[in-house]
C-alpha positions in Angstrom: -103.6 -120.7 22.6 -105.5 -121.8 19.7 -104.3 -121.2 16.3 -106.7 -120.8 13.3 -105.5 -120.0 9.9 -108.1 -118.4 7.4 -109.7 -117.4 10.7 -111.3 -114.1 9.4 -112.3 -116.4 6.5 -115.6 -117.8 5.9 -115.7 -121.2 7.7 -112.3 -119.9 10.0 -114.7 -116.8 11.5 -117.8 -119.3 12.5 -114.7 -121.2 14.1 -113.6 -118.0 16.2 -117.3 -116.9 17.0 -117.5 -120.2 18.4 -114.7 -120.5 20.7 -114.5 -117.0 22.1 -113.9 -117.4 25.9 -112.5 -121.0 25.7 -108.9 -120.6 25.5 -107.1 -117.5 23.6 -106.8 -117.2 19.6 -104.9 -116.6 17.4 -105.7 -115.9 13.8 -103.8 -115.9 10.8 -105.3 -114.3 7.7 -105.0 -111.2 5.6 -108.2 -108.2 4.8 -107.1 -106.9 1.7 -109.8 -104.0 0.6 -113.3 -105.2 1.2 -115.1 -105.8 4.3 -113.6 -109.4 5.0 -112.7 -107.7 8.5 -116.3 -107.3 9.7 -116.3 -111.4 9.8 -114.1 -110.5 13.5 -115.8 -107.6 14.4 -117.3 -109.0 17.1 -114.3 -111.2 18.0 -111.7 -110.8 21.1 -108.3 -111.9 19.5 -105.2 -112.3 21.5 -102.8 -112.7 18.4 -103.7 -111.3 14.4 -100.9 -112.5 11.8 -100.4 -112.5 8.5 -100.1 -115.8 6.9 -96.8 -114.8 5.9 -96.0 -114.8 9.7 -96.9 -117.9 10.4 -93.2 -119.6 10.4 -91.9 -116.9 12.7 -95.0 -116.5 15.0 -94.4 -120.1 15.6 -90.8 -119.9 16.1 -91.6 -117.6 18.6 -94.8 -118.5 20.6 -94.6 -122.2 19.7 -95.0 -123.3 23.3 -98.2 -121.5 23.9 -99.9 -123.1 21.2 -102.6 -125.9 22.3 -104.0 -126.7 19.0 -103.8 -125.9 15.2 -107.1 -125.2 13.0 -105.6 -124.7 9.4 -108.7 -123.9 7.6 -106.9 -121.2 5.3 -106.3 -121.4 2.3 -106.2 -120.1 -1.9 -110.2 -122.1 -1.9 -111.0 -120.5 -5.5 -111.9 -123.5 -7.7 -111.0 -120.6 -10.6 -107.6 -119.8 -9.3 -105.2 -120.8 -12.3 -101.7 -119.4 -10.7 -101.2 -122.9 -9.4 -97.7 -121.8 -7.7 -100.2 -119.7 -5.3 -101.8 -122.3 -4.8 -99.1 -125.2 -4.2 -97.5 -122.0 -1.7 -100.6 -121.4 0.4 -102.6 -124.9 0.4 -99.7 -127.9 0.0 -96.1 -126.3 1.7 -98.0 -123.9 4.2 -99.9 -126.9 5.3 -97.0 -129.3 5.4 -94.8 -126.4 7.5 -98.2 -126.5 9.8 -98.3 -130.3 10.5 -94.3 -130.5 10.8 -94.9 -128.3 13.5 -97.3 -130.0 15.3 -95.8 -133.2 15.0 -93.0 -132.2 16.4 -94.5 -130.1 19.6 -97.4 -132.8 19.8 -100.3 -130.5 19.5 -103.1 -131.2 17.9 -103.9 -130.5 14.3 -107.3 -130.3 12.1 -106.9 -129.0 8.4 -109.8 -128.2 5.5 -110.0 -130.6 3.0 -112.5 -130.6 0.1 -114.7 -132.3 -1.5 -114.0 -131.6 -4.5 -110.9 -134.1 -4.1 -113.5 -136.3 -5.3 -113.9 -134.7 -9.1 -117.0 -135.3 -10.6 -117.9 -138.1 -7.7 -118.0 -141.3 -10.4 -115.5 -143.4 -7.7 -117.7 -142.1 -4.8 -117.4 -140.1 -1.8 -115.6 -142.3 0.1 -113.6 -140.4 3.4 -110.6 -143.2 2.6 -107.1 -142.5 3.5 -105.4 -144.9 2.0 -103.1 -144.4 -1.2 -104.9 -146.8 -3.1 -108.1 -145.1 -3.0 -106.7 -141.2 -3.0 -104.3 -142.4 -6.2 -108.2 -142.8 -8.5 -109.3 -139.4 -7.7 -109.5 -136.7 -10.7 -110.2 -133.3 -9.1 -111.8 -131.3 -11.5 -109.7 -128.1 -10.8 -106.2 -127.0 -9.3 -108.2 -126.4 -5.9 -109.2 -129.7 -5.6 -106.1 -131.0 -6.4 -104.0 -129.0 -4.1 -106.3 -130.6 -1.3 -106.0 -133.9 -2.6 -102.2 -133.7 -2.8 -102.3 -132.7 0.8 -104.5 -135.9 1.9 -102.4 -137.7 0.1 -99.1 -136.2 1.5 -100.3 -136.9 4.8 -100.8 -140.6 3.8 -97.6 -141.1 2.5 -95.9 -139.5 6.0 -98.5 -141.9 8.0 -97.4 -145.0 6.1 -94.4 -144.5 6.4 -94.6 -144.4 10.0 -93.1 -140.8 10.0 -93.6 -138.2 13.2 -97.3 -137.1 12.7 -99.3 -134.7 15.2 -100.4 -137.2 18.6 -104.3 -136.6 17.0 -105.4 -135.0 13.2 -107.9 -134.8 11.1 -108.0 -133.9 7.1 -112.3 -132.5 7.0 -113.6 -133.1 3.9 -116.2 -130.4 3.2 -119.3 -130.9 0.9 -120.8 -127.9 0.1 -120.7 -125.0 3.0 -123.3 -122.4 3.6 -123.9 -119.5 5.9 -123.0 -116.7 7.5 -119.6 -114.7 7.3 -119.2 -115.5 3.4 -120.1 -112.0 2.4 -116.6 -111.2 1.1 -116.0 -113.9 -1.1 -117.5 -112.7 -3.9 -118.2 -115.0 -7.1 -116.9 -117.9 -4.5 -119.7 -117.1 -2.3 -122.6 -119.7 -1.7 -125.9 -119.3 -4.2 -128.0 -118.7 -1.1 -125.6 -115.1 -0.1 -125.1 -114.6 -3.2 -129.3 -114.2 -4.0 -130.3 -112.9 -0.7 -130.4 -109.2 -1.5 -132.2 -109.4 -5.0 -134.7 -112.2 -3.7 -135.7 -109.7 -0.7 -136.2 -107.2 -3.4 -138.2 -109.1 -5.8 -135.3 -110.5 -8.8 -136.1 -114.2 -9.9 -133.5 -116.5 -9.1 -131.2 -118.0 -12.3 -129.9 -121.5 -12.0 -128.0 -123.0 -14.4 -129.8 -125.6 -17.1 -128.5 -129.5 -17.3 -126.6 -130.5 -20.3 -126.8 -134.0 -19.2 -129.7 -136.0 -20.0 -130.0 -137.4 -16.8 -130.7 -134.7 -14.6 -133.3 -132.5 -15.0 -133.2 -128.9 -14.7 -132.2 -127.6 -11.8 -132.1 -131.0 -10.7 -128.4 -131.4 -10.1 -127.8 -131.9 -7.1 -125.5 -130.8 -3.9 -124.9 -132.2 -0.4 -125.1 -128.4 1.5 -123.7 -128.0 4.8 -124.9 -125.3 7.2 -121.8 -123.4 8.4 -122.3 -123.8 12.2 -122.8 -127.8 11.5 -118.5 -127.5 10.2 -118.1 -125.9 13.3 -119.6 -128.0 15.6 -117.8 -130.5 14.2 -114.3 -128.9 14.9 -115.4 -128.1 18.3 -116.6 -131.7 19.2 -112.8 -132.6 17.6 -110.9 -130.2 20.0 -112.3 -131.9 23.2 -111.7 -135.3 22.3 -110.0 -138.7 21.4 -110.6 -140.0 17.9 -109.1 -141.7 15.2 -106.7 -139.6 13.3 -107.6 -140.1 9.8 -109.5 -138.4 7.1 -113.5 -137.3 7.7 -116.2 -136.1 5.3 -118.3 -133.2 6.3 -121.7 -133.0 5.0 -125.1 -134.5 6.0 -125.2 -137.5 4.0 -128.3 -136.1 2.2 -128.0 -134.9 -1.6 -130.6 -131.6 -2.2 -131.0 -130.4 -5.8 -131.0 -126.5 -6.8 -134.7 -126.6 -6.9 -135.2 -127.4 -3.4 -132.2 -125.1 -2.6 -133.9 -122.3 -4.7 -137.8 -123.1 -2.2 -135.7 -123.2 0.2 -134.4 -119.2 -0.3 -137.8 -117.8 -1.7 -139.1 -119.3 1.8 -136.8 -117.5 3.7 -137.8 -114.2 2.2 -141.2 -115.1 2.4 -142.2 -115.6 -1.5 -143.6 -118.0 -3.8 -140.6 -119.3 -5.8 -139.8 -117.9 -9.2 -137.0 -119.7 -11.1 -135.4 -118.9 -14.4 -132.9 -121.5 -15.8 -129.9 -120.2 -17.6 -127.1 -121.7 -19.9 -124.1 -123.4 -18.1 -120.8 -120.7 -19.2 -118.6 -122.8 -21.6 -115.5 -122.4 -18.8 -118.0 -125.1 -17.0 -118.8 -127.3 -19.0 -117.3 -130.8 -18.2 -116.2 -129.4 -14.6 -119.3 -128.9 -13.1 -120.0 -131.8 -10.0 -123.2 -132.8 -11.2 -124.5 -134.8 -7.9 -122.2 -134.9 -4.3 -123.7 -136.6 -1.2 -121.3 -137.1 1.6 -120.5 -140.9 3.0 -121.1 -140.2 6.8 -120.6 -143.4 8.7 -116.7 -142.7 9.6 -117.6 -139.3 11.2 -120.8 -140.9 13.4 -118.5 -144.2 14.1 -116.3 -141.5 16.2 -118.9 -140.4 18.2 -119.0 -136.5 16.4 -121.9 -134.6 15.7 -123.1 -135.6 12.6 -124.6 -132.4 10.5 -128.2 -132.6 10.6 -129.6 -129.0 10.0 -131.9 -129.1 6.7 -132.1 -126.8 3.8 -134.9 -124.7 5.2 -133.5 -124.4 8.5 -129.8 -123.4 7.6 -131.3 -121.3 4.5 -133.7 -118.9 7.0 -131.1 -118.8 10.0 -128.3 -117.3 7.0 -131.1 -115.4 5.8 -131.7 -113.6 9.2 -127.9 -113.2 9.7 -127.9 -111.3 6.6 -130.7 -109.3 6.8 -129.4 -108.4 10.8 -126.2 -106.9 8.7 -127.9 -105.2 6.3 -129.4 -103.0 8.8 
């Protein structure tokens, strides 16, 4: 049995979709109010827990468990209750890994890229203390994941028990379907689809840096089903344990992102630039680009889908749902 945390989530669901009919799963995650649950709709679960579960479930069905996929997680870069966030992202994560460790499964966890702040050192996928000790996260989301990598380096170092394989993803910036529910946290491209179809202009946020243009600042975005094949190529084989970035290695700016979603709903691109809100201002990532040689090195897919391929396949999925 598989276990995937955040599995009605965004990335978590893709993860699910994915793997139906390969072994059984089991998801931890919880609904709420909105439709978060029609990410599973189409899904054939053998286990649904709340997160809250998770130690018991464990306890319980810990010798049925193959693998661990811990991709949930408090991934608000607004949050500001940072004891949520130390509970759900650091000490579930590091009850998650003791675990495997000590059963020898196999464990694969979300990082972030935004462990790497405002990218000035680099987007390095280094493990080791020296490097992770120079990051400056720009908020307590990004930190929380960058305590974690760095948790995980200290147990490593140390020559501690660790799971027999691991790997600490390092996502850039994730798109697609399934990411309806996430409101304000949701991608620009779901977030537009509806009033692009029906005619709005699209607002992106002006520069207040005099090096990049309007518009011009710049993202390396990461079709959904890319993460996933990623995981997937991870589950069925040997490599490395050590931390990987996620991305394509290829920065696109908002303008090309905005084409990109006017294409996909076949019109001519009409783009309004907007103030950046004052909470933003000096924590805005001005320019990410994944480092992707680690991930090829291994042998794993390396995300190649572009802007105007992952935009329209999204695009589709949504339309499809809003039928």
């Amino acid at each position: 049995m598989i276990l995937i945390t955040g599995g009605a989530g965004f990335i978590g669901a893709n993860v699910v979709a994915a793997l139906q009919g390969r072994r059984p799963i089991a998801v931890a995650d919880r609904f709420g109010t909105d439709d978060k649950w029609k990410n599973l709709r189409h899904a054939g679960l053998d286990m649904l827990i709340f997160p809250e579960e998770i130690e018991s479930f464990l306890a319980e069905n810990g010798n049925s468990v193959s693998s661990v996929i811990h991709m949930g997680a408090i991934s608000a870069t607004t949050e500001r209750d940072v004891d949520l966030i130390v509970r759900s992202n650091i000490r579930l994560s590091r009850m998650l890994w003791d675990f495997c460790a000590r059963r020898g499964v196999p464990f694969i966890y979300a990082s972030s890229a935004a462990t790497y702040g405002d990218g000035n050192l680099g987007f390095e996928d280094r493990s080791d203390d020296a490097y992770l000790s120079t990051l400056r996260p720009l908020n307590a989301y990004g930190w929380s994941k960058l305590a974690f990598d760095h948790m995980v380096s200290d147990i490593v170092h140390r020559g501690e028990p660790a799971p027999p394989r691991w790997a600490g993803l390092k996502f850039f910036n994730v798109y697609g379907p399934r990411e309806q529910h996430k409101g304000p946290m949701r991608s620009v491209m779901t977030a537009n689809f509806e009033q692009l179809r029906d005619g709005a202009s699209l607002k992106l946020f002006r520069s207040d840096r005099p090096d990049y243009a309007d518009g011009g600042q710049m993202r390396d975005f990461i079709y959904v089903e890319d993460c996933v094949a990623v995981i997937a190529w991870m589950l069925d084989h040997d490599f490395p344990s050590d931390l990987y970035n996620v991305g394509t290695g290829h920065g696109g700016t908002w303008v090309e992102a905005g084409e990109a979603m006017f294409a996909a709903v076949g019109r001519q691109s009409a783009i309004e630039f907007i103030d950046m809100p004052p909470s933003l201002v000096g924590r805005y990532q001005y320019f990410t680009q994944a480092r992707m040689e680690k991930l090829a090195a291994i042998g794993a897919p390396v995300p190649a889908t572009s802007l105007h391929d992952g935009v329209a396949a999204t695009y589709a999925y949504l339309a499809a749902e809003s039928e």
